[in-house]
C-alpha atoms as a printed R data frame, in Angstrom:
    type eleno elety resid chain resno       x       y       z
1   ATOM     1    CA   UNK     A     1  42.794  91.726  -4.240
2   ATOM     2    CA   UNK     A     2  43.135  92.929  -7.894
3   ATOM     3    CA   UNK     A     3  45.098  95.644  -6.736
4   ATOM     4    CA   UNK     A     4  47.877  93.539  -5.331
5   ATOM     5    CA   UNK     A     5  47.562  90.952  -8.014
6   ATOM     6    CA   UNK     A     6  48.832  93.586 -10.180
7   ATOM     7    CA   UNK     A     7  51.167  95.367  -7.903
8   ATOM     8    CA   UNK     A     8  52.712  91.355  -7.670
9   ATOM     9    CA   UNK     A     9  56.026  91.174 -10.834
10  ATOM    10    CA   UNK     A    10  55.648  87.022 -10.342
11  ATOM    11    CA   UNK     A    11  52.082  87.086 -11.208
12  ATOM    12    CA   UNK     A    12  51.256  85.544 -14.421
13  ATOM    13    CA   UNK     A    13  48.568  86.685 -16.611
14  ATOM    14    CA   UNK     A    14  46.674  83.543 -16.759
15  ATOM    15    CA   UNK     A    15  46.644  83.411 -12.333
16  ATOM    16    CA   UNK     A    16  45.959  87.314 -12.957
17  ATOM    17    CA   UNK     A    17  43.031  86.342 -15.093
18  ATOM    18    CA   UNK     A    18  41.806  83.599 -12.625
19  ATOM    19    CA   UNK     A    19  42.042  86.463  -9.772
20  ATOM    20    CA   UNK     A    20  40.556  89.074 -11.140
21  ATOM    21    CA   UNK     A    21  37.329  87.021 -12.512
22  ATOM    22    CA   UNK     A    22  36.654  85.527  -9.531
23  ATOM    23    CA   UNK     A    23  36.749  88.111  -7.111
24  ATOM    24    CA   UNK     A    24  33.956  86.363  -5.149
25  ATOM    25    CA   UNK     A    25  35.542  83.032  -4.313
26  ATOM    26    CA   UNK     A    26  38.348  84.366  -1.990
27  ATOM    27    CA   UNK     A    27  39.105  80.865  -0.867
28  ATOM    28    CA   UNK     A    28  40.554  79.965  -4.258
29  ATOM    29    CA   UNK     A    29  42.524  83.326  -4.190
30  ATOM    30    CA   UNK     A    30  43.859  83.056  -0.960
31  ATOM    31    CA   UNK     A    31  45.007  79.292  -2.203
32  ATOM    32    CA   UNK     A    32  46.193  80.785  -5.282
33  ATOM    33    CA   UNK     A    33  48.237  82.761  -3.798
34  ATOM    34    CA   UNK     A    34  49.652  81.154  -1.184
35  ATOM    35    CA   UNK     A    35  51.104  78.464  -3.797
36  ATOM    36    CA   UNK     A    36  52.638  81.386  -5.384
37  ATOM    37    CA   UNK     A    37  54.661  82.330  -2.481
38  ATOM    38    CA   UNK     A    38  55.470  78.799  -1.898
39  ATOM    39    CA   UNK     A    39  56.830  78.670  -5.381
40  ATOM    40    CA   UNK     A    40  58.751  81.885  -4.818
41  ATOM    41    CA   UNK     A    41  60.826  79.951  -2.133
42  ATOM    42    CA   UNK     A    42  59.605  82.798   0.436
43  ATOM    43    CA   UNK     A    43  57.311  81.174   2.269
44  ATOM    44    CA   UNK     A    44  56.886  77.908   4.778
45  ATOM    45    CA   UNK     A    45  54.872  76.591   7.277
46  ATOM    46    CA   UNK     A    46  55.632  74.737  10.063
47  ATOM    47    CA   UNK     A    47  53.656  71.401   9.150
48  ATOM    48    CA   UNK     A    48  55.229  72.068   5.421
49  ATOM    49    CA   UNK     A    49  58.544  72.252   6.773
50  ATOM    50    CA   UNK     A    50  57.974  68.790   9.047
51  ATOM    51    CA   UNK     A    51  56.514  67.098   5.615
52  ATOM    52    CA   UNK     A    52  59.694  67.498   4.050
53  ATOM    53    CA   UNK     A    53  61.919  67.183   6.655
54  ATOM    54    CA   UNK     A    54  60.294  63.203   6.931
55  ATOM    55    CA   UNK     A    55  60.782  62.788   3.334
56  ATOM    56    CA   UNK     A    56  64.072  63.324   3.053
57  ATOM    57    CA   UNK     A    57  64.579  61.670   6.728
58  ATOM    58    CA   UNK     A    58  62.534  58.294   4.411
59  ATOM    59    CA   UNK     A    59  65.004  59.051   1.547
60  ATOM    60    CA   UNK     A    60  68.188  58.885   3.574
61  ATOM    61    CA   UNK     A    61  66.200  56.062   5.233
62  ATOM    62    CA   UNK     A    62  65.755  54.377   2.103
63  ATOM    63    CA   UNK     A    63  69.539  54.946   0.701
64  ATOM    64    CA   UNK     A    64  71.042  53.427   4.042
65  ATOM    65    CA   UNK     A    65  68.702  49.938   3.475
66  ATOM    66    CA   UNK     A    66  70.237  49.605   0.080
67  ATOM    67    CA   UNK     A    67  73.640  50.372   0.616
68  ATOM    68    CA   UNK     A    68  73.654  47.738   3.479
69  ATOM    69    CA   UNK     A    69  71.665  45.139   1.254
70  ATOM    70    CA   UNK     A    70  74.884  45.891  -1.194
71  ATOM    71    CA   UNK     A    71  77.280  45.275   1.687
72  ATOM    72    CA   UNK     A    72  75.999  42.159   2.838
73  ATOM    73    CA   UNK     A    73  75.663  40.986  -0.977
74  ATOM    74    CA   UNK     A    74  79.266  41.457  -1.852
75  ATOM    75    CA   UNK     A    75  80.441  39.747   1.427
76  ATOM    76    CA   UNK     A    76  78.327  36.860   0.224
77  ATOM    77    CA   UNK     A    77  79.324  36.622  -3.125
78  ATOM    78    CA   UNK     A    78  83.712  36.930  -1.793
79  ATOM    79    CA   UNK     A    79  82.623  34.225   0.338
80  ATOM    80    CA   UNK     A    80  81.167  31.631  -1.704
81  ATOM    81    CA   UNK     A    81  84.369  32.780  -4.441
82  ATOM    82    CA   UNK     A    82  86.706  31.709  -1.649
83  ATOM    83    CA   UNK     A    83  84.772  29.022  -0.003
84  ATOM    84    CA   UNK     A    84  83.459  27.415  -3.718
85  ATOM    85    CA   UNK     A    85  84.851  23.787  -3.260
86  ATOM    86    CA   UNK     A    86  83.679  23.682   0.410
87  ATOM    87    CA   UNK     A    87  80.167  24.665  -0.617
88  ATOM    88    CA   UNK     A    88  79.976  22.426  -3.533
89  ATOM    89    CA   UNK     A    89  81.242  19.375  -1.144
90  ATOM    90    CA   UNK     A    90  78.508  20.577   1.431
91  ATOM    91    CA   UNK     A    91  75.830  20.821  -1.050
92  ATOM    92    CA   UNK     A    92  76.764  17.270  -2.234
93  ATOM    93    CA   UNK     A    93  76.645  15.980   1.550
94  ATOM    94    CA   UNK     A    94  73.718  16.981   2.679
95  ATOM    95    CA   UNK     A    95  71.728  16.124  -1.163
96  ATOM    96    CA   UNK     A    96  73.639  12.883   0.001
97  ATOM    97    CA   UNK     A    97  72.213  12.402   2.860
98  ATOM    98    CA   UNK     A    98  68.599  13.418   1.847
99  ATOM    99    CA   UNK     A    99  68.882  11.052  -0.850
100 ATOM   100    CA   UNK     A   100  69.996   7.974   1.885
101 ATOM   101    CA   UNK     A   101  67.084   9.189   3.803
102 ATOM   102    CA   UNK     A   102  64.583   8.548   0.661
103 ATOM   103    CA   UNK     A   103  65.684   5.717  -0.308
104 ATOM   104    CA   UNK     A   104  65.593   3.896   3.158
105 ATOM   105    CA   UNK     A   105  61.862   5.301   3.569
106 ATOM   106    CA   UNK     A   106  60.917   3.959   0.040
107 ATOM   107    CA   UNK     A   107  63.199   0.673   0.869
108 ATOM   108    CA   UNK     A   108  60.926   0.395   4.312
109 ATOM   109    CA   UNK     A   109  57.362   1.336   2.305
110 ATOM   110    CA   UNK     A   110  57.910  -1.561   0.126
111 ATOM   111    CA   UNK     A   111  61.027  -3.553  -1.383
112 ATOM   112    CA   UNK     A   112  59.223  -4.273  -4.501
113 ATOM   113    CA   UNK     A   113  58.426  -0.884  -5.616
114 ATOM   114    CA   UNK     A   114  61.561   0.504  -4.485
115 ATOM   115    CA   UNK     A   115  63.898  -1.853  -7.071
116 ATOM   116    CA   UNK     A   116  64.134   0.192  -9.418
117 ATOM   117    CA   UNK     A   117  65.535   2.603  -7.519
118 ATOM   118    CA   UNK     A   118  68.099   0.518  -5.912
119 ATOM   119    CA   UNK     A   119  69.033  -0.819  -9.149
120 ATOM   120    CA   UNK     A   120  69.910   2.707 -10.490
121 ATOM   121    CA   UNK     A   121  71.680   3.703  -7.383
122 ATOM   122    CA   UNK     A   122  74.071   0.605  -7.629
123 ATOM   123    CA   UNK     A   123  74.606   1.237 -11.403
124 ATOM   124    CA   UNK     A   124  75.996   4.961 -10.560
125 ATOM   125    CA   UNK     A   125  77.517   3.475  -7.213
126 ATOM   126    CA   UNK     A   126  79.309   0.926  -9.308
127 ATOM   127    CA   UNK     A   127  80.528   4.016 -11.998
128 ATOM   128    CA   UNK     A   128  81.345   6.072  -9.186
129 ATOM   129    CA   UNK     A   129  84.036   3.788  -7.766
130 ATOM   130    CA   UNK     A   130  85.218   3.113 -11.303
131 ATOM   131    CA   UNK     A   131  85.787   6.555 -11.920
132 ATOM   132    CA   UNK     A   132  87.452   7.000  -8.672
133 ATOM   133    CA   UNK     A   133  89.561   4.187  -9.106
134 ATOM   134    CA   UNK     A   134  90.525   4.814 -12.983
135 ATOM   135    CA   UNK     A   135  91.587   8.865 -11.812
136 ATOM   136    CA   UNK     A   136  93.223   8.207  -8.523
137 ATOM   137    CA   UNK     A   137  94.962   4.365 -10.066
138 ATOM   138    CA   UNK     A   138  94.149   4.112 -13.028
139 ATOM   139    CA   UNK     A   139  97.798   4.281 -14.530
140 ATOM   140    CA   UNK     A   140  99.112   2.214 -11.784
141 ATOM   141    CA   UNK     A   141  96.441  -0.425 -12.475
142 ATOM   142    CA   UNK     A   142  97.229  -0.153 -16.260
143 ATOM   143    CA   UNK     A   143 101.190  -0.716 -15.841
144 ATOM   144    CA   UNK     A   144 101.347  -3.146 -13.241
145 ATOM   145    CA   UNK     A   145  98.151  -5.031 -13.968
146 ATOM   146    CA   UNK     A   146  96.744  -4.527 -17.413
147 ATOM   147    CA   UNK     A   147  98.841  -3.667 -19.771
148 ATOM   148    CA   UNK     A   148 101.013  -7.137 -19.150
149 ATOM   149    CA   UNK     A   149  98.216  -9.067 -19.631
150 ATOM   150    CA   UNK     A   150  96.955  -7.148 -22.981
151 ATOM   151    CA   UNK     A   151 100.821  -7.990 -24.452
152 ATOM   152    CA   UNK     A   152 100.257 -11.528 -23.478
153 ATOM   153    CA   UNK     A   153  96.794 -11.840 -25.446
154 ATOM   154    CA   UNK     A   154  98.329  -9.607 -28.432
155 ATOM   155    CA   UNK     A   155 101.410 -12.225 -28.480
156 ATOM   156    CA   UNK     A   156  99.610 -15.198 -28.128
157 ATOM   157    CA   UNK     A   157  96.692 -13.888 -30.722
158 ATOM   158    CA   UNK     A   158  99.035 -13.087 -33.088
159 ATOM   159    CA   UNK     A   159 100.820 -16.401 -33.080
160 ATOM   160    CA   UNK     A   160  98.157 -18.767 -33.248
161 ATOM   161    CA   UNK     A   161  95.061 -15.939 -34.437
162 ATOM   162    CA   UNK     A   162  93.959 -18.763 -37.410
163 ATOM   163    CA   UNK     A   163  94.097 -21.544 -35.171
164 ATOM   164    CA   UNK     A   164  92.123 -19.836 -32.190
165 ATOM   165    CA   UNK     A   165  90.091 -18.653 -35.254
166 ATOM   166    CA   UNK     A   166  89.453 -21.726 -36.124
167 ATOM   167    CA   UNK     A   167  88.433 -23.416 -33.019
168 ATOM   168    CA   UNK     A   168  85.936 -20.367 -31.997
169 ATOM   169    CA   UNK     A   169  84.087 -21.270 -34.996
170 ATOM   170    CA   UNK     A   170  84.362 -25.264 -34.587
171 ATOM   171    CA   UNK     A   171  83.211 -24.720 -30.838
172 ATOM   172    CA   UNK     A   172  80.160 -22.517 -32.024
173 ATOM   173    CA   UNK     A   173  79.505 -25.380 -35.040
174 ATOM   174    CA   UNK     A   174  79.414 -28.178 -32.255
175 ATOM   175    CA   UNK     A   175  77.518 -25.981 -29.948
176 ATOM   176    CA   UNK     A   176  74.836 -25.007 -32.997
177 ATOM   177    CA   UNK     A   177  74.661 -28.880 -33.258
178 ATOM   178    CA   UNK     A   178  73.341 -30.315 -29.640
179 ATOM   179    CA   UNK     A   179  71.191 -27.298 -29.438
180 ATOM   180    CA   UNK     A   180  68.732 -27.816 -32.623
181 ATOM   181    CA   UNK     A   181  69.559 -31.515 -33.239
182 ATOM   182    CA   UNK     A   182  66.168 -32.190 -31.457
183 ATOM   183    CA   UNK     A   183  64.540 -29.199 -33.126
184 ATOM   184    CA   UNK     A   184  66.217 -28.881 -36.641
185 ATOM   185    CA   UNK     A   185  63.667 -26.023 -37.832
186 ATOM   186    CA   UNK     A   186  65.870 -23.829 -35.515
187 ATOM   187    CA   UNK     A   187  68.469 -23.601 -38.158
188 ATOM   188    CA   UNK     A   188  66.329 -22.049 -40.763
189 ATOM   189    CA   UNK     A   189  67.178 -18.511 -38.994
190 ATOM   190    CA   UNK     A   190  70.975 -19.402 -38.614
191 ATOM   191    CA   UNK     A   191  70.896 -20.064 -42.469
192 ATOM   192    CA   UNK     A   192  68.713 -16.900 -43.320
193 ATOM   193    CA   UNK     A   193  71.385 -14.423 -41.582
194 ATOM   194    CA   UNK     A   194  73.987 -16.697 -43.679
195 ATOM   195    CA   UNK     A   195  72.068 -16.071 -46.837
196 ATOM   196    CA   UNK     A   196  71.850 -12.213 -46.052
197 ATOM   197    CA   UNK     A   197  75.277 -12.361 -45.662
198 ATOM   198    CA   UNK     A   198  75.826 -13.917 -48.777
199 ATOM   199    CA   UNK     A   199  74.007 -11.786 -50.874
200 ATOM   200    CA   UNK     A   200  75.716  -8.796 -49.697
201 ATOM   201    CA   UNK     A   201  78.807  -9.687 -50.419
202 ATOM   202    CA   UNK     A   202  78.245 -11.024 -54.072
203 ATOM   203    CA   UNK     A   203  76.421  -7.873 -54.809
204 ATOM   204    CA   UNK     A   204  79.443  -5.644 -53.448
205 ATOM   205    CA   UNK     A   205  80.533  -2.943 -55.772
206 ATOM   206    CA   UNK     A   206  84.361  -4.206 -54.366
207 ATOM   207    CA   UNK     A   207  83.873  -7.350 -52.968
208 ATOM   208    CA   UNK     A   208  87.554  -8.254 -52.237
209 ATOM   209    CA   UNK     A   209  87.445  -5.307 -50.271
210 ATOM   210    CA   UNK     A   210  85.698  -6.415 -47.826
211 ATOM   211    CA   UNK     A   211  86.692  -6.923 -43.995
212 ATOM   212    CA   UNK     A   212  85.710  -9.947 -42.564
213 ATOM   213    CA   UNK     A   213  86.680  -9.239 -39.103
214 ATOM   214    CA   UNK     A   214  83.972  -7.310 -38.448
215 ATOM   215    CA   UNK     A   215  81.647  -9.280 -39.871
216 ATOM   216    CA   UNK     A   216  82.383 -12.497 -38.036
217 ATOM   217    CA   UNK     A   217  83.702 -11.077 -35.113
218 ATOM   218    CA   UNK     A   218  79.903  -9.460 -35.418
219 ATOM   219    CA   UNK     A   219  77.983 -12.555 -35.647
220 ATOM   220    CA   UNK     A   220  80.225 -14.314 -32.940
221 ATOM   221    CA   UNK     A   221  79.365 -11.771 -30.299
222 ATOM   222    CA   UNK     A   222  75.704 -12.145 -31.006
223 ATOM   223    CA   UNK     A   223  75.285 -15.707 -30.978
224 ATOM   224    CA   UNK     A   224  77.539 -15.911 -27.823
225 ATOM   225    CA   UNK     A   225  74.960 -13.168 -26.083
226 ATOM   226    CA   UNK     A   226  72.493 -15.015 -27.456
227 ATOM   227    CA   UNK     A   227  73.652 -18.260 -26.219
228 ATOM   228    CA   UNK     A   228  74.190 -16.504 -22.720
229 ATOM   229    CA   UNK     A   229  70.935 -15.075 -22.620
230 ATOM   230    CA   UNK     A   230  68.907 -18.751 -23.480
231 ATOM   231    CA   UNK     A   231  70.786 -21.018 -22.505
232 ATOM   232    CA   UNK     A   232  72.496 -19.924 -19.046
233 ATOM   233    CA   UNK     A   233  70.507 -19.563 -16.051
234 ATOM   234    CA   UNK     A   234  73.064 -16.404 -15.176
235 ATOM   235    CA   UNK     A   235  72.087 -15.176 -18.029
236 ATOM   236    CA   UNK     A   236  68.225 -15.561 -18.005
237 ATOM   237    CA   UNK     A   237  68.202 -14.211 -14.603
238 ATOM   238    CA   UNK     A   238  70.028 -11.716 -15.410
239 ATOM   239    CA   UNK     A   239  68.266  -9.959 -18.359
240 ATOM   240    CA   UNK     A   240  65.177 -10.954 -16.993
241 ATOM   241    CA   UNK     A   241  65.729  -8.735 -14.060
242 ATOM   242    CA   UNK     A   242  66.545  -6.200 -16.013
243 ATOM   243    CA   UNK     A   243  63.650  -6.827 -18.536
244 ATOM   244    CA   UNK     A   244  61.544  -5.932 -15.754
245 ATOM   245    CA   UNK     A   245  63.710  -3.014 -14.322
246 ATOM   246    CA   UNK     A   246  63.484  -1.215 -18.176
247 ATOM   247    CA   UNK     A   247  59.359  -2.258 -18.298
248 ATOM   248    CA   UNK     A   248  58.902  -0.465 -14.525
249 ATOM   249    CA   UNK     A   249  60.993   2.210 -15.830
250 ATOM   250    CA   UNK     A   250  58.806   2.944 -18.676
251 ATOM   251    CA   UNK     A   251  55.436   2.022 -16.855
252 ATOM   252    CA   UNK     A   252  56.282   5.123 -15.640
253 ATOM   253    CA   UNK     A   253  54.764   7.046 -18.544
254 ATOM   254    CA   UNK     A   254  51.488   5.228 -18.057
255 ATOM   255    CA   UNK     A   255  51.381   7.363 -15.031
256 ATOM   256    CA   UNK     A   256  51.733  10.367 -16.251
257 ATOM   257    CA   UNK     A   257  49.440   9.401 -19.382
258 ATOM   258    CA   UNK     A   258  46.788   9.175 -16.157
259 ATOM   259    CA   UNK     A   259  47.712  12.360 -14.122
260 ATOM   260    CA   UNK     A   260  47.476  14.375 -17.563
261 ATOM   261    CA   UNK     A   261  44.289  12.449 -19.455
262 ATOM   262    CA   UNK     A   262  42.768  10.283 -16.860
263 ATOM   263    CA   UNK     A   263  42.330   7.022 -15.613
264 ATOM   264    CA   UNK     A   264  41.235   4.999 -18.212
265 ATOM   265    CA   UNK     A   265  40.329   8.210 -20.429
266 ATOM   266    CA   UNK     A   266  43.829   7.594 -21.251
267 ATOM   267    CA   UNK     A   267  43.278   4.369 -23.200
268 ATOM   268    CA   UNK     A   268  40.137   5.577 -25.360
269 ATOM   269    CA   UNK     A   269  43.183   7.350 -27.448
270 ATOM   270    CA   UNK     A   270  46.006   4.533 -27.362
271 ATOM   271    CA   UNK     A   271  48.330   5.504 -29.347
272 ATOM   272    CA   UNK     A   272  48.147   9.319 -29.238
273 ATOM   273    CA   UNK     A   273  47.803   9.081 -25.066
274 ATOM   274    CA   UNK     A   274  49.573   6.067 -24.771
275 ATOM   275    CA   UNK     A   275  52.108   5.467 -27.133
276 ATOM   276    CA   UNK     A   276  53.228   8.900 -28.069
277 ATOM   277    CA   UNK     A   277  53.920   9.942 -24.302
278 ATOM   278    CA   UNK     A   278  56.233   6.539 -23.967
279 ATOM   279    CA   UNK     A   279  58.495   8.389 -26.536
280 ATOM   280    CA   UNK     A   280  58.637  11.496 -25.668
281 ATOM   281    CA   UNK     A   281  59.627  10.532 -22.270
282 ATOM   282    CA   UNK     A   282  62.205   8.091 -23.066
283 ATOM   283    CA   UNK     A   283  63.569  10.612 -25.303
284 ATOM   284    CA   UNK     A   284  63.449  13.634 -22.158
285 ATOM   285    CA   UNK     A   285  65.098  10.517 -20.132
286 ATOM   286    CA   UNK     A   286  67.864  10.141 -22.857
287 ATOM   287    CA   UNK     A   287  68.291  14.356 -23.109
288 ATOM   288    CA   UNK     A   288  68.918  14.547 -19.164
289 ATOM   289    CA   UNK     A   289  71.358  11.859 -19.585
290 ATOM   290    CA   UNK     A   290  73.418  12.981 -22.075
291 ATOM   291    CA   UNK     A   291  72.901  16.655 -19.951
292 ATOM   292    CA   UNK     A   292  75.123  14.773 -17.161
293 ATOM   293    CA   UNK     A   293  77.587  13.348 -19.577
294 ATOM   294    CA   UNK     A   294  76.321  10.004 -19.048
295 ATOM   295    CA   UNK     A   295  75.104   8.701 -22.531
296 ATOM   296    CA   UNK     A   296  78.793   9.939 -23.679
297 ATOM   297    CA   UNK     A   297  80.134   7.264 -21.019
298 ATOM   298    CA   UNK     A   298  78.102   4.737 -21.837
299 ATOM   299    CA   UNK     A   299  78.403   5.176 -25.492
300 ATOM   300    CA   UNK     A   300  82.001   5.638 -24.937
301 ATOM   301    CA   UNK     A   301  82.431   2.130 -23.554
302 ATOM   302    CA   UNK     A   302  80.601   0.346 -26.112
303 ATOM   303    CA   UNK     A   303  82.344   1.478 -29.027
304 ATOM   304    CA   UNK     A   304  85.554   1.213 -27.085
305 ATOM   305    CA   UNK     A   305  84.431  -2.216 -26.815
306 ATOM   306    CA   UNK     A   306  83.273  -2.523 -30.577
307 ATOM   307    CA   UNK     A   307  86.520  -1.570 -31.605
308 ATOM   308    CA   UNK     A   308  88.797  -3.358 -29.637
309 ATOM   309    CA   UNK     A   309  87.044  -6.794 -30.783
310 ATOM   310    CA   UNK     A   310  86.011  -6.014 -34.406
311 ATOM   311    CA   UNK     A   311  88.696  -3.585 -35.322
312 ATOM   312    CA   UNK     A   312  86.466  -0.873 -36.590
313 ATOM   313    CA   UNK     A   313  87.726   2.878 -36.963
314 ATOM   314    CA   UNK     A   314  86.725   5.129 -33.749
315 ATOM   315    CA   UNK     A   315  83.501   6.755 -35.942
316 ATOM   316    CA   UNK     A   316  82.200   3.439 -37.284
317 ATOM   317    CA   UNK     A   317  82.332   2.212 -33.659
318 ATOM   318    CA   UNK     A   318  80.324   5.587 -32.363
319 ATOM   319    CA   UNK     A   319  77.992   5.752 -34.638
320 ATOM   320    CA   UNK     A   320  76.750   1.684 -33.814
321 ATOM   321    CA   UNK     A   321  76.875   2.465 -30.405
322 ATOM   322    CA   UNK     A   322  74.805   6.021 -30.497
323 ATOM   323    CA   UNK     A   323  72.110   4.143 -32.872
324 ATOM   324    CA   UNK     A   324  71.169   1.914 -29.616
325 ATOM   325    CA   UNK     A   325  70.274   5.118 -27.760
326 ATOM   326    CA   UNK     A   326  69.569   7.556 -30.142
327 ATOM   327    CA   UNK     A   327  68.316   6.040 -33.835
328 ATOM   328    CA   UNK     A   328  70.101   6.838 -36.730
329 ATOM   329    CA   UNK     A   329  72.880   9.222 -36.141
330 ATOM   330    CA   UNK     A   330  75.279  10.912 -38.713
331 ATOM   331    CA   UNK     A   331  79.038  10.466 -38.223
């Protein structure tokens, strides 16, 4: 063995060493050298050729899964490229028609519970078919229907504006009348807001700067909401339903106050696990909205609104209506 471990030029001295001091254990020499030869690229077995033979059979195996996976990946991808619209008007059918399907279940489960729900789904329903109408007809609606009307109010405004001025505020004098002549301490409010009024204005760095417009045209429209709210059965109806709508809406944060500190762990805490989470949800609520673009709408509308009637400048008339939604804002 020592003799043809030195006869062998591919021998290296340290498998030289390991050969010739352990003459006795012929198993590990016979090993030795048999991973030699292997090495040498001389020498292989039958079962050694079969071993690689499967690997590389696995490999090729292997290659051929992910070239198909590739294949059918691309031919998914030019697909939903060419078919994108169809998909998208798919997608929206069938999360149509799961929607319908909810809604009639929670409709059947109970009516009550379920208002809210139909309330919100009438509110987009109702924006839905505005938007469709005001892109599809909207400038036929505005020329034919509209836009003669607004000349007529603009003409007729501008004629007689002091006059119609004048009997707004005589109608809202005689209508402040019969409604506190039987309770006169009513007017005490009525002559506070004057009085705040008042002092603003003689404390004005540039007092005959000062547009009145706004300020009365300001007044007017709360007194007349105010008015529609109290005094109108439409009206009380009306807000009350959606008094309770907004109140069922946030009740819903009471739930999750439960599912997250327990039921009525929740309460030992009230304004850290009561309070707090009624924030922080109307303000996720508010994020999601604005997310979908509609807080822009909304906000959109009521300052279109502002400024049609008080004549304010498009950023004055954004930044009131963003302050219902979102506090203080910065124009």
């Amino acid at each position: 063995m020592e003799s043809n471990a030195k006869t062998d030029p591919h021998m290296s001295m340290l498998e030289y060493e390991k050969i010739s001091l352990n003459p006795l254990d012929k198993s590990s020499n016979a090993i030795l050298a048999k991973d030699r030869e292997m090495d040498s690229g001389n020498v292989y077995t039958k079962e050694e050729s079969g071993i690689v033979d499967n690997a590389e059979d696995n490999n090729d195996f292997q290659t051929k899964i992910w070239t198909t996976i590739d294949a059918i990946t691309a031919k998914i991808s030019a697909f939903r490229k060419e078919n994108k619209k169809l998909l998208k008007q798919v997608m929206l059918v069938i999360l149509l028609i799961c929607y319908t399907g909810y809604l009639t279940y929670a409709c059947y489960l109970s009516i009550d519970n379920a208002m809210f729900l139909l309330s919100l789904t009438g509110l987009v329903l109702i924006l839905y078919i505005y938007s469709f109408l005001r892109d599809h007809f909207g400038d036929q609606i505005w020329h034919n229907c509209l836009s003669p009307a607004v000349d007529i109010i603009e003409k007729v405004w501008k004629m007689g504006k002091r006059f119609i001025t004048l009997v707004i505020l005589a109608g809202i004098g005689v209508g402040i009348y019969f409604l506190s002549r039987e309770n006169p301490e009513q007017l005490i409010s009525g002559v506070g807001l004057l009085f705040f009024v008042f002092v603003t204005y003689i404390f004005s760095e540039y007092p005959r700067k000062v547009k009145w417009r706004p300020v009365i045209w300001g007044l007017v429209l709360q007194f007349l909401l105010a008015l529609f709210v109290l005094k109108t059965k439409l009206g009380y109806l009306t807000f009350n339903w959606l008094g309770d709508v907004i109140q069922t809406f946030l009740g819903y944060s009471d739930e999750g106050a439960k599912f997250v500190f327990g039921d009525p762990q929740y309460l030992d805490h009230l304004f850290a696990f009561k309070v707090l989470p009624v924030v922080i949800y109307f303000s996720t609520c508010i994020s999601v909205l604005y997310y979908w673009g509609a807080m822009q709408y909304v906000i959109k509308k009521i300052a279109w609104l502002m400024e049609r009637t008080m004549q304010t400048s498009a950023s004055e008339s954004l930044n009131a209506a963003g302050n219902i939604f979102v506090g203080q804002v910065r124009v």
